[in-house]
SEVEX-331076 format. One record per residue (C-alpha): residue in one letter; x, y, z; residue number from 1. Coordinates in steps of 0.5 Angstrom, whole numbers, plus 2048, in hexadecimal, padded with zeros to 3 digits. Layout:
# SEVEX-331076
a	X	Y	Z	NUM
...
# end
This chain:
# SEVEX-331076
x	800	800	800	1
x	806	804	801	2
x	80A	803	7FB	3
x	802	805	7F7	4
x	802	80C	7FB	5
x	809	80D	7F9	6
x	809	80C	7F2	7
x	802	810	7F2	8
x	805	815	7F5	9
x	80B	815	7EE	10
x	805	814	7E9	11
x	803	81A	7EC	12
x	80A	81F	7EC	13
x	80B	81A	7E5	14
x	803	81D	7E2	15
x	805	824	7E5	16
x	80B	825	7E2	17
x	808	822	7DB	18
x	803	827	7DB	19
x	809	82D	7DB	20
x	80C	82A	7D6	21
x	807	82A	7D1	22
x	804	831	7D4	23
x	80B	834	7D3	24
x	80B	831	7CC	25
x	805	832	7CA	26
x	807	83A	7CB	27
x	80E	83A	7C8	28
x	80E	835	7C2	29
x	80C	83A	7BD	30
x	813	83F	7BF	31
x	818	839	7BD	32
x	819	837	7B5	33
x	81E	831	7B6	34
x	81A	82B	7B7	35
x	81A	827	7BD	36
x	81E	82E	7C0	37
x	817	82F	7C2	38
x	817	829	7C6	39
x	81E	829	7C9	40
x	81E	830	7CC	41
x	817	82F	7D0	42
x	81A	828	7D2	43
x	820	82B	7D5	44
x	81C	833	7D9	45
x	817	82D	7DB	46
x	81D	828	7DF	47
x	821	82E	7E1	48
x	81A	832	7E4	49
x	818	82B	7E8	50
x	81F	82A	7EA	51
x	820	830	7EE	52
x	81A	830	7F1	53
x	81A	829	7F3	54
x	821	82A	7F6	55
x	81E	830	7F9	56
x	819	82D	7FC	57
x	81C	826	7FE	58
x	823	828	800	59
x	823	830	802	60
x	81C	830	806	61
x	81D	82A	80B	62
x	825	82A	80B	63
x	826	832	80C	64
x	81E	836	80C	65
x	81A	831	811	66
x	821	832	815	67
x	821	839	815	68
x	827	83A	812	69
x	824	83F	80E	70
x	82A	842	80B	71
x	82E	83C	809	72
x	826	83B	805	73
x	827	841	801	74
x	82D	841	800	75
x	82D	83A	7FE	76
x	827	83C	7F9	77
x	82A	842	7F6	78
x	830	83D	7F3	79
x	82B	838	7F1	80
x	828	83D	7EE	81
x	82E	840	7EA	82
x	831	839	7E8	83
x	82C	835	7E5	84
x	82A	83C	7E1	85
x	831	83D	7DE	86
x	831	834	7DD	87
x	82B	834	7DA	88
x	82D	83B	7D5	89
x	833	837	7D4	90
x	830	831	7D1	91
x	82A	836	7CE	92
x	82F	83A	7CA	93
x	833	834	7C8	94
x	82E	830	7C6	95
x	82A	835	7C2	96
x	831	838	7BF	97
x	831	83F	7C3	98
x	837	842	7C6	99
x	834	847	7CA	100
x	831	843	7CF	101
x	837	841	7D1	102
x	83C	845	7D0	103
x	83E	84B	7D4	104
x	83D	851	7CF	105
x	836	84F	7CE	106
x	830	854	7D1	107
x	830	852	7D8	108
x	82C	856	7DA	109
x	826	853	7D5	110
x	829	84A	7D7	111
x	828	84C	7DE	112
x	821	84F	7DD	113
x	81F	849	7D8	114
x	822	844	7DD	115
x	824	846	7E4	116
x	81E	849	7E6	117
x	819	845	7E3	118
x	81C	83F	7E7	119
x	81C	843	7ED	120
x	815	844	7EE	121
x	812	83C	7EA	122
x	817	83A	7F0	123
x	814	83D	7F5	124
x	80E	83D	7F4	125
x	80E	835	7F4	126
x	812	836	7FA	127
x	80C	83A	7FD	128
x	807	834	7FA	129
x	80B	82F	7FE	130
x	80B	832	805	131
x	804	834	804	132
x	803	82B	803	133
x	809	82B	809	134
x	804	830	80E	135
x	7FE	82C	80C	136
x	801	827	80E	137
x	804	828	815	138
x	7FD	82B	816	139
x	7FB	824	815	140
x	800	820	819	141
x	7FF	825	81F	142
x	7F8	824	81E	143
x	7F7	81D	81F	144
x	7FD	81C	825	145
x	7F8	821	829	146
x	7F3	81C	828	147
x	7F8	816	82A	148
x	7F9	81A	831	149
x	7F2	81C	832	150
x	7EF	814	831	151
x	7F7	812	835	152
x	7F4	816	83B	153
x	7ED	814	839	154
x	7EF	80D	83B	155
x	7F3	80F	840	156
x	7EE	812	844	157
x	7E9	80B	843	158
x	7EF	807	845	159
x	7EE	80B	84C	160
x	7E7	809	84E	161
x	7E9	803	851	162
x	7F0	804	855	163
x	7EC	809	858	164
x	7E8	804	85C	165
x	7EF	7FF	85C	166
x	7F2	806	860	167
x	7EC	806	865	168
x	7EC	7FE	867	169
x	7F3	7FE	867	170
x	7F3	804	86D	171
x	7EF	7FF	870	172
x	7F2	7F9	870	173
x	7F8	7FD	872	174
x	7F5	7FE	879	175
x	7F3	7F7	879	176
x	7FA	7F4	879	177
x	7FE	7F2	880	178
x	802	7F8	881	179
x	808	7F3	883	180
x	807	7F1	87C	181
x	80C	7F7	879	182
x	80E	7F5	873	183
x	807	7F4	871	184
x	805	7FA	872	185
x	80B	7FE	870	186
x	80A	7FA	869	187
x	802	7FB	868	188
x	804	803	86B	189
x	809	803	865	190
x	803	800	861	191
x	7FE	806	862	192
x	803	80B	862	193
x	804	809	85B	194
x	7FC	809	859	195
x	7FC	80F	85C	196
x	802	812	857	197
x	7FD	80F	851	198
x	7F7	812	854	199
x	7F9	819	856	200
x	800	81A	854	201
x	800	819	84D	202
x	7FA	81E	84A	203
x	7FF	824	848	204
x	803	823	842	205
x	809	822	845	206
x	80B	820	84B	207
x	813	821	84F	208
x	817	81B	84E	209
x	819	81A	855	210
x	812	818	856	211
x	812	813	851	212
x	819	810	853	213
x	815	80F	85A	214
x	80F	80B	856	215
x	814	807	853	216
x	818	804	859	217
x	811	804	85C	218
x	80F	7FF	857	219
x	817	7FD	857	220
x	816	7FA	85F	221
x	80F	7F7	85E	222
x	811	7F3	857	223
x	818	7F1	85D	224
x	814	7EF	862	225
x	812	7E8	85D	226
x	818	7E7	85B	227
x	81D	7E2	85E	228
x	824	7E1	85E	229
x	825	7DF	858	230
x	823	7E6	856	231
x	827	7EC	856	232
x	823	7F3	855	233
x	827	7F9	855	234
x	824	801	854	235
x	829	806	854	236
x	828	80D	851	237
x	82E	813	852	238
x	82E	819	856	239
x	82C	81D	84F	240
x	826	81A	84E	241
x	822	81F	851	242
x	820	827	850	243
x	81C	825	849	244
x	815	822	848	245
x	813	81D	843	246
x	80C	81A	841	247
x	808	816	846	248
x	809	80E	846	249
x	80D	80E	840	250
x	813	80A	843	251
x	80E	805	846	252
x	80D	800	841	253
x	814	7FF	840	254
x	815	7FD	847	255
x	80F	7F8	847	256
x	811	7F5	841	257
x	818	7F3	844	258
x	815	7F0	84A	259
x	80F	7ED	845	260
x	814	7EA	841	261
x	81A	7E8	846	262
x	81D	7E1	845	263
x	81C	7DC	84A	264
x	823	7D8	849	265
x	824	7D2	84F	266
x	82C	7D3	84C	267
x	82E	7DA	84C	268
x	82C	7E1	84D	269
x	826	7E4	84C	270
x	826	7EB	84C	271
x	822	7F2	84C	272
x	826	7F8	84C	273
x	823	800	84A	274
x	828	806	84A	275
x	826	80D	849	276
x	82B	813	848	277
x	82B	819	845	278
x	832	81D	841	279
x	832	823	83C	280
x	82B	824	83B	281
x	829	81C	83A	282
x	825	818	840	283
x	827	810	83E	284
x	823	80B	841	285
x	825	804	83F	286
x	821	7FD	842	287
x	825	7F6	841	288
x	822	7EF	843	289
x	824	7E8	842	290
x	820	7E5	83E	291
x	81D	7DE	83B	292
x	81C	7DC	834	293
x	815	7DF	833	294
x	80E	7DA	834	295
x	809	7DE	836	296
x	802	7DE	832	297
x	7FF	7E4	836	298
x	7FC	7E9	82F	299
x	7FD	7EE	833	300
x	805	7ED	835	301
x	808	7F3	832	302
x	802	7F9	832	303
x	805	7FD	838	304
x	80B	7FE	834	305
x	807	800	82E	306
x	804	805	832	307
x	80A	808	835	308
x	80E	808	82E	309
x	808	80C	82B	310
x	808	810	831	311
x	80F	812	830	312
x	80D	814	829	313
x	808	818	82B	314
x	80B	81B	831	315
x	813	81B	82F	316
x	812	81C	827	317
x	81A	81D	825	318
x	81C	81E	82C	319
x	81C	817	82E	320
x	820	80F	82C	321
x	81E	809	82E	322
x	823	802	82D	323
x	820	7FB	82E	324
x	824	7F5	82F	325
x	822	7EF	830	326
x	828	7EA	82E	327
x	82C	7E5	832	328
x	827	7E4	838	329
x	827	7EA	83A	330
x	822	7F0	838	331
x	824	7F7	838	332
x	820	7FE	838	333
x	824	805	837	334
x	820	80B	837	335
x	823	812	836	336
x	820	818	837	337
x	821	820	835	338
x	81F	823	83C	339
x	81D	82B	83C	340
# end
């Protein structure tokens, strides 16, 4: 389906530049008596034109205008401009036997009003064309990623419903556990404040990355509680990773997919470990797991990881780099984010 679209999209600049052909044809045929020479001259101004405005639109625009290099643009469309009308003066005047197209005695003034000037104004008004699509485009996009985000938070609001009252059942079986039992209650008490997190702390855009760290180990320390020694779980993060915020619940996926998908070796290590830090602008976050070779059949296995990457699209365009490496039993997440 692709491949169709794209070849329509060539029968189109294909039909278009046909359509030139002929009109421009058409209009000057009659001025050449040579036979063909008609044919020839009209073939070349037409590859010429389509040329730079090609190289202008798919080459100046998003390399030097759309990154506002806007100097280097103009520059660089001044001498596409003044070479490609003296290249094509060259061939014109060369084929049709007329020196003073090429030649430096010729009227220069008249070449460059016949051939220069022309090509600025064909060249950019296809520019103006192309940005108007570009524009429209953009629009488009925006558009539709604001309607991801509000159906993502619409879902995100439903799955509320019912933590709320796992929230208020858990606060009383909290009380309903012997107080000796103190590993229990510090266990459900990291419990709730999780669910609290969810349920009141993560509303807002963004949220400080101290406090998705703390969410983090909390889940950290749960998950360890039922792992047994043959088990390592390490959580570190360096002193840097503070002072910046993040969008809420992005990193929790890749956490819950480490403990998920763990080995259970009885003959060498199993392991978790989840590492965050910050240098030069860039907060990294990797999480790694020993793992076996894959045999679930669970259809929904891999749909929180979907999630996430088409958050990181929506939320990080441009800003963000996610690797995923699973190979020689071990499975590795390494994120990289550009922080304000």
């Amino acid at each position: 389906m692709q491949n169709r679209g794209l070849l329509k999209y060539k029968l189109h600049h294909v039909f278009f530049w046909m359509l030139i052909f002929g009109f421009w044809y058409f209009l000057r045929y009659e001025d050449y008596k040579v036979p063909g020479r008609a044919f020839t001259v009209t073939l070349i101004k037409v590859t010429d034109l389509a040329l730079m405005i090609y190289i202008t639109n798919y080459v100046f625009l998003p390399q030097l205008f759309y990154k506002k290099k806007y100097a280097a643009f103009v520059l660089a469309f001044i001498l596409l401009v003044i070479t490609s009308s003296v290249i094509k003066m060259n061939i014109l005047g060369r084929i049709m036997n007329t020196p003073q197209l090429y030649s430096l005695s010729g009227d220069l003034k008249t070449r460059i009003y016949d051939n220069v000037i022309p090509h600025f104004f064909l060249v950019i008004a296809g520019a103006a064309v192309k940005l108007m699509i570009d524009y429209s485009r953009l629009q488009q996009r925006m558009a539709e990623t604001a309607k991801e985000k509000a159906e993502a938070e619409l879902n995100f609001l439903k799955s509320q419903i019912n933590p709320h009252f796992l929230f208020n059942s858990l606060n009383s079986v909290y009380f309903l556990i012997d107080k000796n039992n103190t590993e229990a209650r510090q266990s459900l008490h990291k419990f709730s404040d999780m669910l609290r997190y969810q349920l009141y702390e993560v509303n807002g855009a963004k949220i400080p990355v101290e406090r998705e760290i703390s969410y983090l180990k909390d889940y950290v320390d749960l998950q360890t509680l039922r792992k047994d020694d043959h088990y390592s779980v390490s959580f570190n993060y360096s002193p840097q990773v503070r002072g910046f915020s993040i969008e809420p619940l992005l990193l929790i996926p890749f956490v819950e997919n480490a403990f998920k998908h763990v080995s259970s070796h009885t003959d060498k290590s199993n392991f978790v470990k989840i590492e965050l830090s910050r240098n030069n602008g860039q907060f990294s976050f990797s999480a790694e797991n020993s793992k076996e070779p894959a045999k679930t059949t669970d259809p929904y296995s891999g749909i929180g990881l979907n999630n996430v990457k088409r958050r990181l699209e929506l939320l990080y365009p441009g800003k963000h780099e996610l690797n995923i490496v699973d190979e020689n039993g071990i499975y590795t997440v390494d994120l990289r984010l550009k922080i304000e």
